[in-house]
N, C-alpha and C positions, 0 to 999 in steps of 0.2 A: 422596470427591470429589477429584477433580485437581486438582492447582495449575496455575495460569493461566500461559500461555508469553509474554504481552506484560506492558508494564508501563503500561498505563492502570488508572485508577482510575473513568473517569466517561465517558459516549458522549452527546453531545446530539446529537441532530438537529432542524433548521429543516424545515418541512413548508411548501413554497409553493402559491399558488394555484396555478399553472403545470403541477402536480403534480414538479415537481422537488425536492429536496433539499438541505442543506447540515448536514455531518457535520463533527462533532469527536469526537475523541479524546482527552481529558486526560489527560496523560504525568502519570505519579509527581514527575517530574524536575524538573517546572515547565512551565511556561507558553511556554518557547522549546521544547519536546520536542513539545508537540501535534502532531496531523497534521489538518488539514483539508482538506475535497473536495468538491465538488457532483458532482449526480449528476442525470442527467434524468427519470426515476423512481424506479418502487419497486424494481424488481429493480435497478438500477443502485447504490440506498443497501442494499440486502442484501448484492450481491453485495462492496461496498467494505467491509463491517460484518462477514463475514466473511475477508475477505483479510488488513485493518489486525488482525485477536481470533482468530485459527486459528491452531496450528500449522503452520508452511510446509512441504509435502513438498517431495523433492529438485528436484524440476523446476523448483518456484517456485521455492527457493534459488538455481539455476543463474538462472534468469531474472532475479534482482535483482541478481547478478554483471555482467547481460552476457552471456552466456555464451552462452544459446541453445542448446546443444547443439555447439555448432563446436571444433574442436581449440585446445588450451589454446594454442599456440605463438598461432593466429591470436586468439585471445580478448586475449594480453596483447598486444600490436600494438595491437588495438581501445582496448584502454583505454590506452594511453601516448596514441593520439592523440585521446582525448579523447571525449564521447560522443557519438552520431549524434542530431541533430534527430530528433522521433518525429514531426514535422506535425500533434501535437496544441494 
């Protein structure tokens, strides 16, 4: 069996009538470590339940940087001025 690449211990999920979601993650670390999220469905809390418990391949790696693919010069600019509003 593999050893696990996150450091949660515990995954609850809230099932609403709504059919929405709301996800915890219990970090090892304590209780300021959790990650919490809703989700508007079921694919929505799958797809969050496997992002937060997967190993990240390169692409998501970059994507959690910032990075998107764009040249490193224009990436560090990006982040010195801080990060762009996503309009969510």
């Amino acid at each position: 069996m593999a050893e696990k690449k996150h450091k949660f211990h515990t995954t609850t999920v809230k099932h609403h009538k709504d059919g929405s979601h709301t996800t915890t993650h219990h970090h090892e670390d304590g209780d300021h470590m959790n990650v919490e999220y809703a989700t508007g469905d079921h694919d929505g809390m799958m797809d969050g339940m496997m992002h937060h418990t997967s190993e990240p391949d390169e692409e998501e790696m970059a994507a959690d940087k910032g990075e998107h693919g764009i040249p490193d010069q224009i990436a560090e600019k990006a982040m010195i001025a801080g990060p762009r509003p996503t309009g969510a």
